[in-house]
C-alpha positions as CSV (number, residue, x, y, z in Angstrom):
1,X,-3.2,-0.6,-47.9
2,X,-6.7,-2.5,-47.0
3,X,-9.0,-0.5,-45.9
4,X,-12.9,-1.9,-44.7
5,X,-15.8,0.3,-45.5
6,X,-17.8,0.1,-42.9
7,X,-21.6,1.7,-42.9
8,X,-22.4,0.5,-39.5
9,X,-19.8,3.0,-38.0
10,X,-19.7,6.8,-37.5
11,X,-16.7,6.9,-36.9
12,X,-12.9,6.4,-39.1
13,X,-10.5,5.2,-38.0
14,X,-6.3,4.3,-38.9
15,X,-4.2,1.7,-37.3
16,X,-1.6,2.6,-35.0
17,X,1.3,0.6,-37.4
18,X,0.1,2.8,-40.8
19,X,0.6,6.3,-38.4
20,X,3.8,4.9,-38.1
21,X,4.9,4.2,-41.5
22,X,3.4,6.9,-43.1
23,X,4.7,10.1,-40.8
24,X,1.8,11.3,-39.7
25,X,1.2,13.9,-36.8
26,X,-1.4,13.4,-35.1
27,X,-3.4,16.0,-32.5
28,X,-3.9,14.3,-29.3
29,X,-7.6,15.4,-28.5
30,X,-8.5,16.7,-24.6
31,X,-11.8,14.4,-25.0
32,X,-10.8,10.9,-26.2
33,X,-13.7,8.3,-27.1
34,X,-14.8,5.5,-24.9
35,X,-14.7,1.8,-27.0
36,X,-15.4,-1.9,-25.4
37,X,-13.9,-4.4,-27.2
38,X,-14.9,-7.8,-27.5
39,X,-13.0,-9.1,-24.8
40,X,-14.3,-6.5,-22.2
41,X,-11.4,-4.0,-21.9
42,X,-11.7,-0.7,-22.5
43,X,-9.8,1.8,-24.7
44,X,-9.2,5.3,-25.4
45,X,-8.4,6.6,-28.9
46,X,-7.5,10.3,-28.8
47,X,-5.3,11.1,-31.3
48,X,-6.8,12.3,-34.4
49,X,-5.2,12.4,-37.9
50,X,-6.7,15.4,-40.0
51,X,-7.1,16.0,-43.2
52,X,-5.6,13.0,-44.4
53,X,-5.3,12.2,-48.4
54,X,-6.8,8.8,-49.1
55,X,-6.5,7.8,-53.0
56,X,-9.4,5.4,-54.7
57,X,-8.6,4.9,-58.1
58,X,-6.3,7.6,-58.9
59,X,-8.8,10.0,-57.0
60,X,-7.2,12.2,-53.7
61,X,-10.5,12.1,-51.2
62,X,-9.7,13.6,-47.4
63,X,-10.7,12.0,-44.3
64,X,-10.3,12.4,-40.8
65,X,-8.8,9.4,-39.2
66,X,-8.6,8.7,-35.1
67,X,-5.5,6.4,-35.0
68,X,-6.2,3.3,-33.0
69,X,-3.8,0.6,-32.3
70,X,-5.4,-2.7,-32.5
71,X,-7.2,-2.0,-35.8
72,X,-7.3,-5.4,-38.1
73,X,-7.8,-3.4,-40.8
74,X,-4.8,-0.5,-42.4
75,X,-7.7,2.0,-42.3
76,X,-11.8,2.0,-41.7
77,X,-14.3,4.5,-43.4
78,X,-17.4,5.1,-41.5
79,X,-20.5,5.9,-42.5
80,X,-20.7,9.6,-42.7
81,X,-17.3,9.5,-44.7
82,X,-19.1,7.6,-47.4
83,X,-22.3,9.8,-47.1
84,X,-20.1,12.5,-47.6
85,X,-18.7,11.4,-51.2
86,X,-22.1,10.2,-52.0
87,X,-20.8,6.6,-52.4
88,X,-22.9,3.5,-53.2
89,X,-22.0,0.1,-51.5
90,X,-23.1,-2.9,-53.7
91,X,-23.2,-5.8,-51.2
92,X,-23.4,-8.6,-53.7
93,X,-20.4,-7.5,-55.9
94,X,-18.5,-6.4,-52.8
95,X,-18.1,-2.9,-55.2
96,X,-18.3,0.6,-53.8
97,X,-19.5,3.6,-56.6
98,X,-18.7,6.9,-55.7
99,X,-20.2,10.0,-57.1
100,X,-18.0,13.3,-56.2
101,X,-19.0,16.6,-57.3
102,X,-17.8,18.0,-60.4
103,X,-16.2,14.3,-61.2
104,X,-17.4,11.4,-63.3
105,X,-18.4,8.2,-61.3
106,X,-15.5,5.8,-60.5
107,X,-16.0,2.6,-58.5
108,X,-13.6,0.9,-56.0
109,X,-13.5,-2.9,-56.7
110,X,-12.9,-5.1,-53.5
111,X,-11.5,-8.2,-52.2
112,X,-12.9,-10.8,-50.2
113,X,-11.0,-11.1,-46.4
114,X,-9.4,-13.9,-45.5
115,X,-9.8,-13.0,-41.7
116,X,-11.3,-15.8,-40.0
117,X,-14.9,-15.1,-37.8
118,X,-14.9,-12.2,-35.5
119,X,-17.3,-11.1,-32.8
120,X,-18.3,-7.6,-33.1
121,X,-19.4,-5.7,-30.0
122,X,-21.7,-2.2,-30.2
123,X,-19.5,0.0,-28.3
124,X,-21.5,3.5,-27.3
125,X,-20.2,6.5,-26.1
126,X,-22.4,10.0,-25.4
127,X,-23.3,10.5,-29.5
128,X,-21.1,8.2,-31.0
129,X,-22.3,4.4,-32.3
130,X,-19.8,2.1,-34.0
131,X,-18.9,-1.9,-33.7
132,X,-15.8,-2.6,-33.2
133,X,-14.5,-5.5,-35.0
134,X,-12.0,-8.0,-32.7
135,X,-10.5,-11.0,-33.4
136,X,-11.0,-13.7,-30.7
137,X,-8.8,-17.1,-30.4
138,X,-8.8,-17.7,-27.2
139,X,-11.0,-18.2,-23.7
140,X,-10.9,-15.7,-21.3
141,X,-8.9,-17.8,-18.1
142,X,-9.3,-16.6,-14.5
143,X,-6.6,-16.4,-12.6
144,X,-6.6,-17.3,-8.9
145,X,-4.7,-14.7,-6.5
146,X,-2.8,-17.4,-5.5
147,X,-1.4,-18.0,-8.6
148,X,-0.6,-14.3,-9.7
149,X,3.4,-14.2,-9.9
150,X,3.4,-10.7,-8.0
151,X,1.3,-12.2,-4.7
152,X,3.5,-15.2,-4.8
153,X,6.5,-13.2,-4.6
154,X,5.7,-10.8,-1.7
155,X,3.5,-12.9,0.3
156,X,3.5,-10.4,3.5
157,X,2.0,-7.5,1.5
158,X,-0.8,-10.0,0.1
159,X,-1.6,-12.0,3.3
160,X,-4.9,-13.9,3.6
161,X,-5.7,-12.5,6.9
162,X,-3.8,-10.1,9.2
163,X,-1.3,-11.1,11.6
164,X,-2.2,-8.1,14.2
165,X,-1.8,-4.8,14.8
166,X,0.4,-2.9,12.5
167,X,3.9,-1.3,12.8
168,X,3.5,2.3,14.6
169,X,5.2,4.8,11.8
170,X,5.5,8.7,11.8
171,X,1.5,9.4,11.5
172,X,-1.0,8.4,13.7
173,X,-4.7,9.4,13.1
174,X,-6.1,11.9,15.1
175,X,-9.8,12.6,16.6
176,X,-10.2,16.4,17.7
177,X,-13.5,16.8,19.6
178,X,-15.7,19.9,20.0
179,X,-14.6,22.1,22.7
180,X,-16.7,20.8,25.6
181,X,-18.0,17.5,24.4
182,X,-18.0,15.1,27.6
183,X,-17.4,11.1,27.3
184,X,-20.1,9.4,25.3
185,X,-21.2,6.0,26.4
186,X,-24.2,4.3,24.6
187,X,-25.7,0.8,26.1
188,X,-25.0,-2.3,24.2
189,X,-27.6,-3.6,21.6
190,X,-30.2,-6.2,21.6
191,X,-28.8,-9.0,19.9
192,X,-30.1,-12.7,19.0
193,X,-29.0,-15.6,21.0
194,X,-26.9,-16.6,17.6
195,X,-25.7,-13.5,17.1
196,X,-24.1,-13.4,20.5
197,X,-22.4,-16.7,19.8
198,X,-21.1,-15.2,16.6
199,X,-20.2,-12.1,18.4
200,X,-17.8,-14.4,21.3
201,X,-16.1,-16.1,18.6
202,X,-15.5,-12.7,16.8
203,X,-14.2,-10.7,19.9
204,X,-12.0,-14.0,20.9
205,X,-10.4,-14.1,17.3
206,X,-9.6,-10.1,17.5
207,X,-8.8,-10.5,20.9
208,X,-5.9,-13.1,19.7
209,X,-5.2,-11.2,17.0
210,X,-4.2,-8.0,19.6
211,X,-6.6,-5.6,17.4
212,X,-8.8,-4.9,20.2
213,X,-8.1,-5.1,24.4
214,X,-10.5,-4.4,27.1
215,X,-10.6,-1.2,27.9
216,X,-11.7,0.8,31.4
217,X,-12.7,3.9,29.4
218,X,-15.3,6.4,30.4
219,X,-16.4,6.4,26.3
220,X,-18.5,3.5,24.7
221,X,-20.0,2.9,21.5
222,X,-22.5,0.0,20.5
223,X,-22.0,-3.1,17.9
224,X,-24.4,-4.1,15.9
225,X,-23.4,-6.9,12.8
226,X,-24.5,-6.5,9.1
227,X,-24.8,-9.8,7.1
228,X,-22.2,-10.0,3.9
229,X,-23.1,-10.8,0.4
230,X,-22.3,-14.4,1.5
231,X,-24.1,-14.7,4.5
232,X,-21.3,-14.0,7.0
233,X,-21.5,-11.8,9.8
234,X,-19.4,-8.6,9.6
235,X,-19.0,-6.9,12.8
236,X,-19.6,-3.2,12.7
237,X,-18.9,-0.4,15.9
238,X,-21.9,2.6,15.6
239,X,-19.8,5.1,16.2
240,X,-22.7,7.9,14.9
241,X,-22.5,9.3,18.4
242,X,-18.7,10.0,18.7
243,X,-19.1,11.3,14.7
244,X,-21.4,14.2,15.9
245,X,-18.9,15.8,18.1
246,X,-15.6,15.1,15.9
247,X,-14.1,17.7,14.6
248,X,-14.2,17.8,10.5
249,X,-11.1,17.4,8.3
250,X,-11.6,19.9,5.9
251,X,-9.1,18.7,3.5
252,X,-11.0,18.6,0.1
253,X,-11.3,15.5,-1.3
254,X,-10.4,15.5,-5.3
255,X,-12.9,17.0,-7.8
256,X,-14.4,13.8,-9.8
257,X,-14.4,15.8,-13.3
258,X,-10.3,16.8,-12.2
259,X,-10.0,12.7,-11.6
260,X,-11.4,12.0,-15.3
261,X,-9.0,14.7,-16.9
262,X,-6.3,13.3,-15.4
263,X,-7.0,10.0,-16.9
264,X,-7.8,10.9,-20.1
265,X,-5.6,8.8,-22.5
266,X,-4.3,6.7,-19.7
267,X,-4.0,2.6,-20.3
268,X,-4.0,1.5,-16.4
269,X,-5.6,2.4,-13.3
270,X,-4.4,1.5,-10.1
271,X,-5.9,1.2,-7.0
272,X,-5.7,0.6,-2.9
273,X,-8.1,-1.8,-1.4
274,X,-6.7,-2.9,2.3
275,X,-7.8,-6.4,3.6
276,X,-9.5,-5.0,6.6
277,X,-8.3,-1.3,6.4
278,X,-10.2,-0.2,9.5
279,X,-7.7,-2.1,11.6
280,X,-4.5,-0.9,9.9
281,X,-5.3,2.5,10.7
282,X,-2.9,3.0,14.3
283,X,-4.9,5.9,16.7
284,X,-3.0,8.7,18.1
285,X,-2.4,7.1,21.7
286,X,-4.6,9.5,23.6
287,X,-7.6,9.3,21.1
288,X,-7.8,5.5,21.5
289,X,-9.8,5.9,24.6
290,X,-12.3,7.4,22.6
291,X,-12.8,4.1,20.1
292,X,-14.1,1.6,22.7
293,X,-17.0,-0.3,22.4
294,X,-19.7,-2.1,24.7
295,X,-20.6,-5.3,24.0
296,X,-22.6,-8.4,26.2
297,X,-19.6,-9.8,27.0
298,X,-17.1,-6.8,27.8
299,X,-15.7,-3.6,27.4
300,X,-12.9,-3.2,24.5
């Protein structure tokens, strides 16, 4: 079994492949640690081995050991481990003297590695200080959308702009009003001469598109544009006003510390991020009405 001694940790560890070949039972733990490798990714070990016998030189010392998978090393000792045994690391010799109560001194003789450089990274989590240590062959290569086998092979689920309105299914979204509540119709903006010109060429693309139509409705709400991270235009509907008199959902939106439980232990995360969701949302067909927009050059 190699083992590393490592005094820059506070924290032992066992590989994944010596849990394995050795029996043990681990206890999964409800609050797993948080470690960055190297490379960036993330991982979190949460099953703890206690109590385990580790022999140096005919001598049975415990430990407790959180199993991790990608560990070089059979085993690591941190720190407080040593601390504990009252051992002595002699860098030059590459010896470790330990002094144990109510036992003569016995020393541990090791090797030199053969491993070839590593990068270490100081991974920090609440209390807990370590570096982790990773070996690193390769560059990291970005991969283009494009060329990501899953987008190739269902191109209409990963398109690089939408091809219009989409396909009416058994929900459409709802806006209930307070009881009362009267059209709202706010004048259009102010806008710069080149913002108008962006504005055309943006209402003439939707308008092609069949996302938006003009509209003869007794509701209107103004536009306004808000300049992107790269210097595009995005086109934005203040719809503040119609807000005010809609009608909460009180569903309750998931409880962020329920979120983290749930995750606890888990490898991947997946996510939904719609290429312009806001117009892949179809409107109940009597609440559209309520959605138009004034602009300079018409009423959608």
């Amino acid at each position: 079994m190699h083992a590393m001694f490592d005094s820059g940790s506070t924290i032992s560890f066992i590989s994944g492949r010596m849990v394995d070949e050795l029996g043990l039972k681990p206890t999964r733990l409800e609050r797993p640690l948080i470690l960055s490798t190297a490379a960036g990714d993330k991982i979190y070990p949460n099953l703890l081995c206690v109590d385990c016998s580790v022999e140096i030189e005919g001598h049975i010392i415990p430990a407790d050991l959180r199993a991790l998978e990608f560990l070089e090393f059979d085993a690591l000792l941190d720190m407080d481990w040593l601390g504990a045994y009252h051992a002595q690391i002699h860098c030059f010799s590459k010896k470790v003297t330990f002094h144990l109560l109510g036992h003569p001194e016995f020393s541990f003789q090791g090797t030199s590695t053969n491993l070839p450089i590593t990068r270490c990274r100081v991974a920090t989590s609440v209390d807990v200080k370590m570096f982790t240590n990773v070996l690193s062959t390769t560059e990291q290569v970005v991969t283009k959308l494009e060329e990501v086998p899953v987008v190739c092979e269902f191109p209409d689920v990963f398109p690089a702009e939408l091809p219009g309105l989409p396909p009416s299914r058994e929900i459409d979204f709802i806006i209930d009003l307070v009881l009362g509540t009267k059209p709202i119709s706010v004048p259009p903006y102010r806008m710069a001469p080149k913002e108008l010109e962006e504005l055309r060429g943006q209402l003439d693309e939707l308008l092609e598109l069949g996302l938006i139509h003009p509209s003869m409705s007794h509701w209107g709400a103004p536009v306004l544009f808000v300049k992107k991270k790269d210097g595009s235009l995005r086109l934005c509907i203040d719809y503040r006003q119609l807000n005010k008199v809609t009608v909460n959902n009180k569903y309750p939106l998931p409880r962020i510390d329920d979120l983290f439980d749930q995750l606890t232990g888990a490898q991947w995360f997946s996510k939904i991020d719609l290429r312009s969701g806001y117009h892949q949302l179809r409107i109940r067909a009597e609440d559209k009405e309520k959605t138009a927009f004034r602009t300079r050059y018409g009423h959608y």
